[in-house]
C-alpha positions, 0 to 999 in steps of 0.5 A, spaced: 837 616 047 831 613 042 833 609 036 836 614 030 837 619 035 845 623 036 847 628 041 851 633 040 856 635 045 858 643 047 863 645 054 861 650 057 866 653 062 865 660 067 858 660 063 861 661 057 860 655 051 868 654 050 868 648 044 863 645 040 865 637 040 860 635 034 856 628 034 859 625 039 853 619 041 849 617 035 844 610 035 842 606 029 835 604 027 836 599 033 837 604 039 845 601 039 851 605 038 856 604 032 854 603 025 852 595 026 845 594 027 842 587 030 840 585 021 848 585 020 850 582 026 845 576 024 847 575 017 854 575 018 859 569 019 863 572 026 859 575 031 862 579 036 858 584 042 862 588 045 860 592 052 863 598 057 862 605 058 862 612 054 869 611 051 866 605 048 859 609 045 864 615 044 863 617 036 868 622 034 871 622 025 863 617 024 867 611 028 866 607 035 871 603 038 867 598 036 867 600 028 874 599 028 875 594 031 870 590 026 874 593 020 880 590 024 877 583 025 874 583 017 881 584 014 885 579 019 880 574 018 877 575 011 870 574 013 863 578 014 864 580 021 859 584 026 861 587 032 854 589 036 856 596 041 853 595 047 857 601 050 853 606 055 856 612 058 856 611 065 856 604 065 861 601 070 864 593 070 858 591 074 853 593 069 858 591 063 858 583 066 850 584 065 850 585 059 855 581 057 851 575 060 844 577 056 847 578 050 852 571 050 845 567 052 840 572 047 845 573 041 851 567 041 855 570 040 863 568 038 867 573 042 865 577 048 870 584 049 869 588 055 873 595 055 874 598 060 877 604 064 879 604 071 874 609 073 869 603 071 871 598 077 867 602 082 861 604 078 855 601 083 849 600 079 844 605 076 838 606 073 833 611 068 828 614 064 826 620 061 820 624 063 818 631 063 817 635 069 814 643 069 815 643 062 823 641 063 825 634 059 829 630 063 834 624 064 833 621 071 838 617 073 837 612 081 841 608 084 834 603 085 829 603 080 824 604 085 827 611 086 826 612 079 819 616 080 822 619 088 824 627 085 828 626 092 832 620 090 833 621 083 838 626 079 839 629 072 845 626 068 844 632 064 842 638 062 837 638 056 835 644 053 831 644 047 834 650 044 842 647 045 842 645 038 849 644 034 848 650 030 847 654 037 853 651 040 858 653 033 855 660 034 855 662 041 862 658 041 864 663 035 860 670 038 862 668 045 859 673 051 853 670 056 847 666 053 840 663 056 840 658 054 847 656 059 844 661 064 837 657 064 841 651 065 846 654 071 840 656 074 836 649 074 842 647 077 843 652 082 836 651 083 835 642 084 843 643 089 838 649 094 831 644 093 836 638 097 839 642 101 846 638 097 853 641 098 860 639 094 862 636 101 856 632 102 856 628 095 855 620 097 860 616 093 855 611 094 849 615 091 847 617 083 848 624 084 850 628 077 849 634 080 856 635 081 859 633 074 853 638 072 856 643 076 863 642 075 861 643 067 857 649 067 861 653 072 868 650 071 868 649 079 872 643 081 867 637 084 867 630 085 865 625 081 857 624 081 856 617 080 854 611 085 860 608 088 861 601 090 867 597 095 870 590 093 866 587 098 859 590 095 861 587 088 863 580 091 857 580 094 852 583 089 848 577 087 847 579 080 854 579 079 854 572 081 848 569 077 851 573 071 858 570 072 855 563 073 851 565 066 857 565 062 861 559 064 854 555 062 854 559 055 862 557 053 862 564 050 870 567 051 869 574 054 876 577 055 877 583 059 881 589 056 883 595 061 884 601 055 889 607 059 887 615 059 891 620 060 895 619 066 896 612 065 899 612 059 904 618 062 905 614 069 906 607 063 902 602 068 894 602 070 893 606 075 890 601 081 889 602 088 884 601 094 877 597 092 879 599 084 885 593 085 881 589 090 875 588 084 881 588 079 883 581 082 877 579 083 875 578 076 881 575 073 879 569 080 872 569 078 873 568 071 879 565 071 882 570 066 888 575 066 885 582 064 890 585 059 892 591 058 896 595 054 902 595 057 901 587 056 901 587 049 908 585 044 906 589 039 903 596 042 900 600 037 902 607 037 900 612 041 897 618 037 901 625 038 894 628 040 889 623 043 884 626 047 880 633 048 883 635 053 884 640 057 877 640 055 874 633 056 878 626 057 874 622 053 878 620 046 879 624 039 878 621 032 885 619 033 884 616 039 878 612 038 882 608 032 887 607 037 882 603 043 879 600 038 887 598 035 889 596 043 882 592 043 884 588 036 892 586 038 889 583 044 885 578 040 891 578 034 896 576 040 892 571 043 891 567 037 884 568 036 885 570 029 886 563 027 882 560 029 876 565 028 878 565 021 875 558 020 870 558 026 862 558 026 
């Protein structure tokens, strides 16, 4: 996405587009999500960077995880306070370090918040560009960068199509029947699966393939998840996971790691951690020598809204879900007793 920019989402099921989502990403005049450009967080007295995946860049009721939680923090602390959302769709919590080492160096931050899902433990790196290939604009994702420009090695991680505007989606949702413009889409996904010579059954888990998901969307199929996938050993291991956490004991800044729960978490009352998600689990809190919270750990849990995602549609949250993460994201800082001490602090 380029900056001033907004993606409108539609679901199509069985060729058909079902719902019409609305706005659900928009970047600001610096290419960022949420409403707090780099000029608001540089005149501001409490300075915040918040990183994780698409449930912190999702954007429902004009609002991100972020947004709130800066609404939050200003009331308690009765300061100017900017909270920069540096969430991406996609990422997974090797990226998120990352970027939250940059940013503690590039922008000092007084408080780093990585929130994350469950989903994000394994997410290996990747990489992407926009280019236009036969005409077609296309978002290309690589496990490598030097993959980028190999069309065997590179795969799309969506389907764009010029003539899918919102208003197309509010009026093929409401006249239903077939559609070009999903049939174009179904067809250029069909056709790049018989180009590799892919199957469901061979999807790579440590490789970045979208087909999958792209399929699942347009055609309602059941398929694994496409993005690359990492073990516990792998991420011990990555050398950059290892210079960025070196990087942020030397900046001082205090990072805390927020678990936010989906669906099935909330019912089963607990995060829902096995295998290598477990293994990386643990090894972050040893590394950096700090609990990951979740909300089963907080005192005061905020209430869980009646109706808080777009399910059975999507997973990711509504309006009412959005306020409720960022709610989660501003406990954790409330009960650990930050709020004082960010009240007088510089």
């Amino acid at each position: 996405m380029t900056p001033d920019s907004a993606i409108h989402a539609a679901i199509v099921r069985d060729g058909l587009v079902v719902a019409c989502l609305g706005e659900v990403y928009r970047n600001n005049s610096d290419g960022l999500a949420g409403g707090t450009t780099l000029a608001d967080y540089a005149a501001t007295d409490l300075k915040v960077v918040l990183t994780g995946d698409s449930f912190g860049r999702w954007r429902l009721g004009g609002f991100t995880i972020a947004d709130v939680l800066q609404q939050r923090l200003g009331a308690a602390t009765n300061r100017s306070v900017a909270v920069i959302n540096l969430a991406r769709g996609g990422y997974g919590m090797l990226q998120m370090i990352t970027m939250a080492a940059a940013q503690a160096e590039q922008t000092r931050p007084q408080l780093i918040v990585v929130a994350f899902i469950t989903d994000d433990l394994t997410r290996g790196r990747w990489w992407s560009k926009t280019a236009v290939n036969d005409g077609r604009v296309r978002e290309l994702l690589a496990a490598r960068p030097e993959d980028l420009d190999n069309p065997d090695r590179t795969s799309d991680t969506s389907v764009i199509d010029a003539r899918a505007t919102a208003a197309w989606c509010q009026e093929r949702s409401r006249r239903g029947g077939g559609d070009p413009v999903v049939a174009a889409g179904s067809a250029f996904v069909k056709a790049e699966i018989a180009r590799k010579n892919l199957r469901v059954n061979l999807f790579a888990l440590n490789h970045a393939y979208f087909y999958a998901m792209l399929w699942r969307r347009l055609t309602g199929a059941a398929a694994p998840s496409g993005f690359p996938r990492i073990s516990a050993e792998t991420f011990a291991a990555d050398a950059r996971y290892r210079s960025d956490r070196e990087n942020l004991r030397r900046q001082g800044v205090p990072i805390h790691f927020v678990h936010l729960p989906v669906q099935n978490e909330l019912e089963a009352g607990r995060p829902l951690l096995a295998g290598a998600a477990a293994n990386i689990w643990s090894a972050i809190e040893r590394d950096f020598e700090a609990r990951i919270v979740t909300y089963y750990d907080l005192k005061q849990r905020p209430a869980v809204p009646a109706v808080y995602n777009l399910e059975p549609l999507d997973g990711h949250p509504n309006a009412s879900g959005i306020e409720f993460y960022g709610d989660i994201l501003f406990s954790v800082i409330a009960e650990r007793q930050l709020i004082a001490g960010l009240k007088g602090r510089d």
